[in-house]
C-alpha positions as CSV (number, residue, x, y, z in Angstrom):
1,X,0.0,0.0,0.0
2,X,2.0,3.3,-1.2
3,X,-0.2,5.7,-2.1
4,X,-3.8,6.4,-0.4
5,X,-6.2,9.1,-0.4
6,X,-9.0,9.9,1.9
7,X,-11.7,12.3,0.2
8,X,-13.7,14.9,3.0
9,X,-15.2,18.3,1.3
10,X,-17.8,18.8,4.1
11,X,-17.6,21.2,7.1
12,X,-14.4,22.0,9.3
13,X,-15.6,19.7,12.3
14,X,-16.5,16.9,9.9
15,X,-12.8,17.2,8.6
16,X,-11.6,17.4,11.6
17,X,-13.4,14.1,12.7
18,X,-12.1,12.5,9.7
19,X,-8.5,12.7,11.0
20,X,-8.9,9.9,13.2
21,X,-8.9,7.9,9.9
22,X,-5.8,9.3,9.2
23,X,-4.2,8.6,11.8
24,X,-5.5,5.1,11.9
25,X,-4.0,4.7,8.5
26,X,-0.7,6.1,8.8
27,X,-0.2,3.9,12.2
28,X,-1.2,0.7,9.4
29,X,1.0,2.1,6.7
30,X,3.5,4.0,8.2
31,X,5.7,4.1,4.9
32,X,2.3,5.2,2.9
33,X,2.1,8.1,1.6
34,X,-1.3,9.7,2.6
35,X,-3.4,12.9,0.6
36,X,-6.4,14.5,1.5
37,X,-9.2,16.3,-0.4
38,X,-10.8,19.0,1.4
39,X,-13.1,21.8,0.6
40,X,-11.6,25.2,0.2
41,X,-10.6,27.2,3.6
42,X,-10.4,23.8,5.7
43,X,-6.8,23.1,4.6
44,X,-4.7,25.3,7.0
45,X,-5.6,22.1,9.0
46,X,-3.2,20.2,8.0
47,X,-0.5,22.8,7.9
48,X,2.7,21.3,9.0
49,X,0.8,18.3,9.6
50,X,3.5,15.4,10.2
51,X,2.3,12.8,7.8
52,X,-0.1,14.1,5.3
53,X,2.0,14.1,2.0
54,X,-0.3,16.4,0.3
55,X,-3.9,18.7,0.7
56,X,-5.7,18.5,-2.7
57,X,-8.5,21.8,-2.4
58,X,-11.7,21.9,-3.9
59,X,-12.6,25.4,-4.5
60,X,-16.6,25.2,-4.7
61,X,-16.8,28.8,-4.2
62,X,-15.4,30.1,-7.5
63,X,-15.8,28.4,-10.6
64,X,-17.6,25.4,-9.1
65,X,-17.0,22.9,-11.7
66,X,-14.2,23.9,-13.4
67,X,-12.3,23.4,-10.2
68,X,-14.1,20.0,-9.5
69,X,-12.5,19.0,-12.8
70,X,-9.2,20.4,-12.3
71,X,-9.2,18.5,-9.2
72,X,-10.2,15.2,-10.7
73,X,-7.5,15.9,-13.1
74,X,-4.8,15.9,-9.3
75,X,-6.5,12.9,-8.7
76,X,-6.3,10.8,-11.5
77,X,-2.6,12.4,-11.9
78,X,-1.8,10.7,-8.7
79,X,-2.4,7.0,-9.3
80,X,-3.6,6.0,-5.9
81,X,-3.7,2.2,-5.1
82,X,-6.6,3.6,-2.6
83,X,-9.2,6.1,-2.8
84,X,-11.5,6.3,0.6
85,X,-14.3,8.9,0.1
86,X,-15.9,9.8,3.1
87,X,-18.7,11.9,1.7
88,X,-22.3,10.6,0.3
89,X,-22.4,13.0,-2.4
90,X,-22.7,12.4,-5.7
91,X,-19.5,14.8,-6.7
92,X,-17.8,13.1,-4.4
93,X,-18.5,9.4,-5.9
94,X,-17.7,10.4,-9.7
95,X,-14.3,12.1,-8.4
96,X,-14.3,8.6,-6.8
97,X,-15.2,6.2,-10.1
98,X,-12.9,8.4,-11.9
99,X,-9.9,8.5,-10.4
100,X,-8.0,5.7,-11.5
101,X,-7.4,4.4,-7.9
102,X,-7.0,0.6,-7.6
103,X,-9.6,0.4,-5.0
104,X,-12.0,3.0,-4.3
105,X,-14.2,2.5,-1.3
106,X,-16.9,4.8,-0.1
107,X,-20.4,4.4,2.0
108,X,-23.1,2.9,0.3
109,X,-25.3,6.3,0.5
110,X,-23.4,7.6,-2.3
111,X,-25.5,7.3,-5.3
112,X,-22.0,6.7,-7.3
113,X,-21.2,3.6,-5.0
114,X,-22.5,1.0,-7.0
115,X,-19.3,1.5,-9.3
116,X,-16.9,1.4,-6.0
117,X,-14.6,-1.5,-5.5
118,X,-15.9,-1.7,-2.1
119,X,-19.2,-0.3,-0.7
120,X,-19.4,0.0,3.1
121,X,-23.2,0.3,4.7
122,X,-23.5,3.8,6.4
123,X,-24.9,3.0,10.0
124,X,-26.6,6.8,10.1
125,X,-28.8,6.2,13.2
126,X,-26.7,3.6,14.8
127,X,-27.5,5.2,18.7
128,X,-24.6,5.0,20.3
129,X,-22.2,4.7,18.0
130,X,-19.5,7.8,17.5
131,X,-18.8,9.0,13.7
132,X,-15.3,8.2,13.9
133,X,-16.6,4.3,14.3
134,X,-18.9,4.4,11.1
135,X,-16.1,6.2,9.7
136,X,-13.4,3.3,10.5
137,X,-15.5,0.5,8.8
138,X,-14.3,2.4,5.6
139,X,-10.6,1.7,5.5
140,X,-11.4,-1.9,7.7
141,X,-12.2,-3.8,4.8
142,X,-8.4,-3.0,3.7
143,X,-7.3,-4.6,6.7
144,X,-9.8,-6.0,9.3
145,X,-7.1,-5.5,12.3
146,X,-6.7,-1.8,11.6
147,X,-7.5,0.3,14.9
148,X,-9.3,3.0,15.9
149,X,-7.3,6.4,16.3
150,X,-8.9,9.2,18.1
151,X,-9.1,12.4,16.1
152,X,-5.8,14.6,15.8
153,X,-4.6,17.8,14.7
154,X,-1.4,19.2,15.0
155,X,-0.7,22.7,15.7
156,X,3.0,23.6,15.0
157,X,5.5,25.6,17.3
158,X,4.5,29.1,16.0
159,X,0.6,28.2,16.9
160,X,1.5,27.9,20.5
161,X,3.9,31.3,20.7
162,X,1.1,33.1,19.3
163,X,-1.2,31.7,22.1
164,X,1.3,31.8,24.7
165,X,1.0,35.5,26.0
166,X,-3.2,34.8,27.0
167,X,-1.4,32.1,29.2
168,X,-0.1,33.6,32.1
169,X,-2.8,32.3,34.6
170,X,-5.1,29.9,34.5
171,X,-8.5,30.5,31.8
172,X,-11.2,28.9,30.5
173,X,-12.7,29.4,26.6
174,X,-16.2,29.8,25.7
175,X,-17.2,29.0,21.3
176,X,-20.5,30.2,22.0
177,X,-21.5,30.2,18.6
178,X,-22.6,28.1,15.9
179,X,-23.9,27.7,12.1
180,X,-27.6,26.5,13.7
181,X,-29.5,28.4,15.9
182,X,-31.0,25.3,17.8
183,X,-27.6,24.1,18.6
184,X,-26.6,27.1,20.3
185,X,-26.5,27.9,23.7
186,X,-28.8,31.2,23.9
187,X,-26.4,34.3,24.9
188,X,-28.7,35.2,27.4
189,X,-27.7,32.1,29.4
190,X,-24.2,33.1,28.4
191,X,-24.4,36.4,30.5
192,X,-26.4,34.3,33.8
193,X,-23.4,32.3,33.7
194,X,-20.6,34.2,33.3
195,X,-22.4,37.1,35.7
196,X,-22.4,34.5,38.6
197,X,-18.8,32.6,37.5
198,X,-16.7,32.7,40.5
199,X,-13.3,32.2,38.9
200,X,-9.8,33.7,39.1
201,X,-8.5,33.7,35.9
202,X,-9.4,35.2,32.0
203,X,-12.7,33.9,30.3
204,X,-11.5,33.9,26.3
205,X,-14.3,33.8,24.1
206,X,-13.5,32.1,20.8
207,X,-14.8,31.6,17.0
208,X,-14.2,32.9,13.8
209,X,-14.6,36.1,12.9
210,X,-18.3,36.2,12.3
211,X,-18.5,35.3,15.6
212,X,-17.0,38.6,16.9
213,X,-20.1,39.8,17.2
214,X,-22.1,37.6,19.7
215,X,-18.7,37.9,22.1
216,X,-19.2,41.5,21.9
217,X,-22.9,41.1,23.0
218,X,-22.1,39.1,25.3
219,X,-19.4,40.8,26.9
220,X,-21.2,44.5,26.8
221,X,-24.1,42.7,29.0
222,X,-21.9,41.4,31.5
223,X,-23.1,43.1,35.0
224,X,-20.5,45.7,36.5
225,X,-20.7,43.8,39.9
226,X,-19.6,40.5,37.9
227,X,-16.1,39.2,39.4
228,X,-15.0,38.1,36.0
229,X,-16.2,41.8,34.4
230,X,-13.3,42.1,33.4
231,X,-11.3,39.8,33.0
232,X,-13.5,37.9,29.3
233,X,-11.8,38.9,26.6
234,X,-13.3,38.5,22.8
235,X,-10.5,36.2,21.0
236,X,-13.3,35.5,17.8
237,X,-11.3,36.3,14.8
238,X,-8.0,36.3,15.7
239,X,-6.4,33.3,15.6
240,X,-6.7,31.0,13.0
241,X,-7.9,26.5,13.0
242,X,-4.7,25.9,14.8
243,X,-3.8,28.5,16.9
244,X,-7.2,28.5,18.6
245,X,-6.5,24.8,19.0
246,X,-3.7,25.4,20.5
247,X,-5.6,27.8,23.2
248,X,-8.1,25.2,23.8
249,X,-5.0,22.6,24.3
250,X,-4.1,24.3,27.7
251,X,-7.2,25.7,29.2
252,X,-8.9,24.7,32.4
253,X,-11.7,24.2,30.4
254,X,-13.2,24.7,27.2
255,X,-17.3,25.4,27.2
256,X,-18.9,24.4,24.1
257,X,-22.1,23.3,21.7
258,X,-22.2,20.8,19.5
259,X,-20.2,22.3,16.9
260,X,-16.8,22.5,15.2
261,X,-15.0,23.9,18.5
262,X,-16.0,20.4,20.0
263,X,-14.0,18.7,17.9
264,X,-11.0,20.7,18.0
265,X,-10.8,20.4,21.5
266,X,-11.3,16.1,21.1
267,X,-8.5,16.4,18.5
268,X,-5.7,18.4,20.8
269,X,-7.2,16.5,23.8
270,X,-8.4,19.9,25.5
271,X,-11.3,19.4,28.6
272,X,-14.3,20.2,26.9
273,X,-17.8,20.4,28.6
274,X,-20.2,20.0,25.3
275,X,-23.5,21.7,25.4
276,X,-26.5,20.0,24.1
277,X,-29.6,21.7,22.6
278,X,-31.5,20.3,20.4
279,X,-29.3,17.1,19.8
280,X,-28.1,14.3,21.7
281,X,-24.3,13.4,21.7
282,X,-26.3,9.5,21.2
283,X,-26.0,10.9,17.5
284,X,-22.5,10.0,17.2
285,X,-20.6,13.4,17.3
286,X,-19.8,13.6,21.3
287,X,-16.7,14.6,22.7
288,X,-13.6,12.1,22.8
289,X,-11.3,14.4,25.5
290,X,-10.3,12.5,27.8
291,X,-11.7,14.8,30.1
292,X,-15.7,15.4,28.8
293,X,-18.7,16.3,30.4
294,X,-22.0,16.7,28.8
295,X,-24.2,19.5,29.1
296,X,-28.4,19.0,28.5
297,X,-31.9,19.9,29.8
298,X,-32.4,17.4,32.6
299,X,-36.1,18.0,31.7
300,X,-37.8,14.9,29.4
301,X,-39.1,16.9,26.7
302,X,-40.9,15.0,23.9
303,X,-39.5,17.2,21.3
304,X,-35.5,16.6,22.0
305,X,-34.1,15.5,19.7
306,X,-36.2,17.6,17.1
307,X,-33.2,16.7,14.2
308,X,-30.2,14.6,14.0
309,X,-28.6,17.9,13.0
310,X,-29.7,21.8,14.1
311,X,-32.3,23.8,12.7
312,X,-32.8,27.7,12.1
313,X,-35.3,27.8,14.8
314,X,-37.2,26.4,17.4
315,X,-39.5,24.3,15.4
316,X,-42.2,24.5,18.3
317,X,-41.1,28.2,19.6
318,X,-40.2,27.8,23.0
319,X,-36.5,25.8,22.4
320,X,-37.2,24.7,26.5
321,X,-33.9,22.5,25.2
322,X,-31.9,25.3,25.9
323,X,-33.7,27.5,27.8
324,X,-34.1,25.1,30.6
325,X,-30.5,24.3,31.1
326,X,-29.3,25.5,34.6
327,X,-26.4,27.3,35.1
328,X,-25.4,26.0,37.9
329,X,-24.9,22.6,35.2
330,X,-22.2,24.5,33.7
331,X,-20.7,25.4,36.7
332,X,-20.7,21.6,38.2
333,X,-17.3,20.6,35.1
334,X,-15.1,24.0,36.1
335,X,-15.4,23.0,39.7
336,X,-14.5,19.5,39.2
337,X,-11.4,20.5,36.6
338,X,-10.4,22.9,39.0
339,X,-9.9,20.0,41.9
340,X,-8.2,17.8,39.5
């Protein structure tokens, strides 16, 4: 096996997920040489990544499919002796047919799959069962024996000098937003939190840069009799995939939803407590830390789960998921990292 590519053009955190395949690959193969294709602004993840050979991008932004051609073309150019496409799109599975790889493998969902090599059953609503799992039954009919790798990014040297200067005392980071409003934590629970937080140390809020503005909100509304007033500090937008990872690596404790930040703290093995809205980790994207606590309504509501994946609003109005959260729920994690 000398040459193997792993095909994942979906979100960051799905990317980020699909590392664990990676790394259970190159600990197979360690003489392999191992490409990825990823969608356009997800590749500074693999920046000085140890073992990846080489980041094919997909640009489905400009020029559409022109670029999906042009990267057909990489493929092809390549001669892989395995192609493993982790996507269920039907892009995805010509790229896949037409690649010249000796063995192409994908899940069974993709409507090109019936041209595969191998075709692997997608267990979608498998309860219980983590993504990285469903993902593994991929490369496993290679090799029945290979393992299962926890998810893994690698942020270089200069990553952690640009982060070093927040850590002169202990902190804790907050991602408080995300794509779907039923997966986010409300910000007015945000502000009952952080107003009652009894911490000494920074509170770093974190994201992107559309995400600047929620920290901002959230910040102004702080109370002035809050002990952490002022010591939360709005980090969205200015560090990029790694560096934040790197942040997340050494705090106390990183407060999340079910989004992308989740799995950036399972891949640098950060404490993470996860925040559950409308879905249920049972979905298959908890957190893998090794230090994880979930976060959900202890109230049975008939409505939760409303989705395997968020919505744009409350489907019923009242999004009790969230709203009936306690604080003192979020507090319970920081008090037990803090002891250990």
């Amino acid at each position: 096996m000398q040459k193997i590519c792993v095909i994942q053009t979906a979100f960051i955190g799905d990317v980020v997920l699909s590392t664990s395949l990676l790394e259970s690959l190159h600990l197979q193969y360690p003489s392999a040489q191992i490409d990825i294709v990823v969608r356009k602004g997800n590749e500074a993840l693999f920046a000085k990544h140890p073992f990846i050979n080489q980041v094919l991008i997909w640009n489905k932004q400009e020029h559409k499919y022109a670029n999906w051609f042009r990267t057909l073309k990489q493929l092809r150019t390549q001669k892989y002796d395995v192609l493993v496409n982790v996507q269920r799109y039907a892009a995805t599975g010509l790229w896949t047919i037409f690649s010249g790889a000796k063995i192409k493998i994908g899940f069974d969902k993709n409507p090109a799959s019936f041209l595969f090599t191998h075709k692997v059953k997608h267990q979608e609503m498998q309860v219980g069962l983590h993504e990285i799992q469903k993902n593994l039954a991929l490369i496993q009919v290679l090799d029945a024996t290979i393992a299962l790798c926890k998810p893994r990014l690698y942020p270089a040297v200069t990553d952690f000098e640009k982060v070093r200067p927040y850590q002169d005392q202990p902190y804790i980071c907050i991602a408080p937003a995300s794509v779907w409003f039923t997966k986010q934590f409300p910000i007015q629970q945000w502000i009952t939190f952080l107003n009652d937080l009894n911490f000494e140390g920074k509170v770093f809020i974190i994201g992107g840069p559309g995400d600047k503005a929620i920290g901002d909100e959230i910040i102004d509304a702080i109370s002035p009799s809050a002990k952490v007033k002022n010591s939360v500090i709005n980090l969205a937008g200015k560090f990029h995939f790694l560096s934040s990872a790197a942040l997340q690596k050494n705090a106390l404790l990183n407060y999340v939803n079910d989004s992308a930040p989740m799995h950036f703290a399972s891949a640098v093995n950060a404490p993470v407590a996860a925040i559950y809205c409308s879905t249920i980790p049972d979905f298959g994207y908890g957190p893998l830390s090794d230090n994880s606590f979930i976060i959900q309504t202890q109230q049975q509501l008939a409505c939760k789960p409303c989705g395997v994946h968020g919505k744009k609003a409350c489907p019923l109005g009242h999004f009790n998921c969230a709203n009936s959260i306690q604080k003192e729920q979020l507090y319970a994690p920081l008090l037990q990292m803090k002891q250990h």
